[in-house]
C-alpha positions as CSV (number, residue, x, y, z in Angstrom):
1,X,-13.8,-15.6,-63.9
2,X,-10.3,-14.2,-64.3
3,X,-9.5,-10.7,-62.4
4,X,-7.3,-8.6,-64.8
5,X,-4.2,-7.1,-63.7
6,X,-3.5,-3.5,-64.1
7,X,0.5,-2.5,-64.9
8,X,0.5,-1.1,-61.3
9,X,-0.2,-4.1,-60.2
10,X,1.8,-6.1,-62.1
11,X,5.0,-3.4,-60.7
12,X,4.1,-3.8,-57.3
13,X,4.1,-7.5,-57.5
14,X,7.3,-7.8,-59.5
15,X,8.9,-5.8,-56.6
16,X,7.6,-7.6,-53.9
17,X,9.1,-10.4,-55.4
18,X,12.4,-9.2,-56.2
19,X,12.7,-7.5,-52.2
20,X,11.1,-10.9,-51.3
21,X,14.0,-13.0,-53.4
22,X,16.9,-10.1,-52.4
23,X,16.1,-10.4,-48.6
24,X,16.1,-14.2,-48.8
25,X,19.1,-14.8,-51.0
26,X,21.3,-11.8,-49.2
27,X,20.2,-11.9,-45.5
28,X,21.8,-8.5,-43.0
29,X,22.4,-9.1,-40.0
30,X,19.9,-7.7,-37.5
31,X,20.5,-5.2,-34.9
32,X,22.6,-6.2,-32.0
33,X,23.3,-9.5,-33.9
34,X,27.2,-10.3,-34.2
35,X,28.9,-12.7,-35.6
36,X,31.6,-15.1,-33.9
37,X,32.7,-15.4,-30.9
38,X,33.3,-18.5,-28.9
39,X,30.0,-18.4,-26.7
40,X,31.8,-18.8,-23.3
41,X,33.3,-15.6,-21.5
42,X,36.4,-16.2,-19.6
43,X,36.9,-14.3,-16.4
44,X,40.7,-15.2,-15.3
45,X,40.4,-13.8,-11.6
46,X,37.9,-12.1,-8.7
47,X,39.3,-8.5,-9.6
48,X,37.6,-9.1,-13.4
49,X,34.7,-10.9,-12.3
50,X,34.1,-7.4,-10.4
51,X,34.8,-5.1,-13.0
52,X,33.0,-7.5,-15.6
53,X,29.8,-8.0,-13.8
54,X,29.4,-4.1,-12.9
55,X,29.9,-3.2,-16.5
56,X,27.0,-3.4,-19.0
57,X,28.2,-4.5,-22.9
58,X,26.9,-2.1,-24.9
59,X,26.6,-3.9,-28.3
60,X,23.0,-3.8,-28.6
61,X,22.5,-6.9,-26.7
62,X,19.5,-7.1,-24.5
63,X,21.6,-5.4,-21.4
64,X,24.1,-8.0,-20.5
65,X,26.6,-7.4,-18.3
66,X,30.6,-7.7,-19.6
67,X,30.3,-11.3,-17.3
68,X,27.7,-12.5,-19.5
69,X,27.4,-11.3,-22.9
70,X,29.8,-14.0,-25.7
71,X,29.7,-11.1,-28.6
72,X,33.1,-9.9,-30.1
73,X,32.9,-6.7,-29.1
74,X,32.2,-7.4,-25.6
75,X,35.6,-9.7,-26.1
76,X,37.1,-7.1,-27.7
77,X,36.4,-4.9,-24.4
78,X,36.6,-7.1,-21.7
79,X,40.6,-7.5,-23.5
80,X,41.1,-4.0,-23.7
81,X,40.0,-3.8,-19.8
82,X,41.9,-6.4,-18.8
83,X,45.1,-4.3,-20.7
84,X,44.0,-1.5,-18.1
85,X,43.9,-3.5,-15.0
86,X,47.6,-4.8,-16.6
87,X,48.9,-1.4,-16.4
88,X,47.9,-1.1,-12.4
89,X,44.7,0.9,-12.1
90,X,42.1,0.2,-9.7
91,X,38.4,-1.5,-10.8
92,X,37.0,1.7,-9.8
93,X,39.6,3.4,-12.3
94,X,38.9,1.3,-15.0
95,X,35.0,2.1,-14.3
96,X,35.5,5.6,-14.9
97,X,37.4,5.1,-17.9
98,X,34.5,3.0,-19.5
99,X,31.9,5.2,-18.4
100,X,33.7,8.1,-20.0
101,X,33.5,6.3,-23.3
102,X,30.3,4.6,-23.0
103,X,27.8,6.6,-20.6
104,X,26.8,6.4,-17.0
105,X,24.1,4.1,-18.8
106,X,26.7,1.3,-19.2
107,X,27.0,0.5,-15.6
108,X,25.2,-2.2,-14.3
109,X,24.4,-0.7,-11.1
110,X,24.0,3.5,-10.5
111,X,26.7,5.1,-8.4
112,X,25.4,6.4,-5.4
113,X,26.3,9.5,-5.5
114,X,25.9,13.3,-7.4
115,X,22.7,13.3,-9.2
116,X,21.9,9.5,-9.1
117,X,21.0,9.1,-5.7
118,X,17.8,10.4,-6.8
119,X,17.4,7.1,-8.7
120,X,18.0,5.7,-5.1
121,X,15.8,7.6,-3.2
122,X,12.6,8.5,-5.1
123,X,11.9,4.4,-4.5
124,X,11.9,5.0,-1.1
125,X,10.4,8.1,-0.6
126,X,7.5,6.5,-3.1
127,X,7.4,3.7,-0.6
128,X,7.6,5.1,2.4
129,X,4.6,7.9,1.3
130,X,2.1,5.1,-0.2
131,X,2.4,3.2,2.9
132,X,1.4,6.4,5.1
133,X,-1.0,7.6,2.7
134,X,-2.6,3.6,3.0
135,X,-1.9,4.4,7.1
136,X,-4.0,7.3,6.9
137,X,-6.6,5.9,4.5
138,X,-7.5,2.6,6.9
139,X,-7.0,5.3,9.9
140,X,-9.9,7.1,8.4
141,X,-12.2,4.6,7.6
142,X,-11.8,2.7,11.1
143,X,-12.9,5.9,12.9
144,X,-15.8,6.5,10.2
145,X,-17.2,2.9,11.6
146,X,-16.3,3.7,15.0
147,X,-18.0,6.7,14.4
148,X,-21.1,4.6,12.9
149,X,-21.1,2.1,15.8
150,X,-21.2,4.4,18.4
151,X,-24.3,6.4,16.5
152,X,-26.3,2.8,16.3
153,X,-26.4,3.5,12.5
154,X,-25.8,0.6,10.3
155,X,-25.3,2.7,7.1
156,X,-24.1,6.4,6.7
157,X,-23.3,8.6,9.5
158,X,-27.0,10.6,10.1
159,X,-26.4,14.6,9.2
160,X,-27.2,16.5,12.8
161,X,-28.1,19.5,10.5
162,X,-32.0,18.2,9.5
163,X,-34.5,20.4,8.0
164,X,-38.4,20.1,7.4
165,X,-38.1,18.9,4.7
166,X,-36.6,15.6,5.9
167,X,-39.0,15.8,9.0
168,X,-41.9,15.5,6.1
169,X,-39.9,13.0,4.2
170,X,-39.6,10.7,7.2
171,X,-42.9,11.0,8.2
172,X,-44.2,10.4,4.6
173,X,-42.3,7.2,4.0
174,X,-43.1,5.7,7.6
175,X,-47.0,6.3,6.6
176,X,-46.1,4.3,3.6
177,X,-44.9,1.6,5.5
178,X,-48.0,1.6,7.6
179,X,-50.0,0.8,4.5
């Protein structure tokens, strides 16, 4: 049995192919993708190895540092870099000159200092309150079975405030157990 095709179909099929047959044929480039480059990154001295390894290349590459990432345009701006520590200025000179263009986001590591040293200490605040709040936790269990021990209770702490009704309770279930 043969299924027959409606002109819709037929249209979505005839474009499917021709996207299918245009994307094969004529490929983009995907993002952060580049072409070239020679795959190696040279790093002539320890002054650029510093400034290269504490700046990220912003490209679109998975968050390489200037020391690692082989694209062009990290090339092109570990060369433009190297012009400014050429011309005299200092690695933290050049840094601010790159972070001016590119964001505080292209750093490799946050600045300790303004703003950002709340990126250094809400870790350690975080740490240092989840270990007392674990402190405190164990603290309070350990004198809730101290607590127990002392009372000769194997289970939950017994309630001092008892009422008839318990009295009854207890005295029911004990005549059950005589039974």
């Amino acid at each position: 049995m043969t299924t027959r095709r409606t002109p819709l179909h037929l249209a979505l099929l005839t474009a499917a192919a021709i996207a299918a047959a245009w994307l094969t044929f004529v490929p983009q480039l995907a993002h952060g993708q580049h072409t070239g480059g020679t795959g190696t990154v040279s790093i002539q001295n320890e002054t650029e190895r510093q400034l290269f390894w504490s700046l990220i290349c912003t490209c679109g590459c998975p968050r390489e540092t200037l020391g690692t990432c082989p694209c062009d345009i990290a090339h092109q701006r570990r060369t433009a870099l190297r012009e400014l520590l050429a011309e005299g200025k200092t690695v933290e000179q050049v840094q601010d000159i790159y972070v001016s263009q590119y964001g505080s986001k292209s750093l490799a590591v946050p600045r300790n200092q303004g703003a950002s040293r709340a990126l250094w200490a809400v870790p350690v605040v975080s740490i240092v309150g989840g270990a007392g709040l674990v402190f405190f936790v164990l603290r309070r269990w350990q004198r809730r079975g101290l607590a127990a021990a002392r009372a000769g209770a194997k289970g939950p702490i017994k309630n001092e405030k008892r009422d008839a009704y318990d009295d009854r309770l207890d005295q029911e279930l004990k005549d059950l157990d005589d039974e």
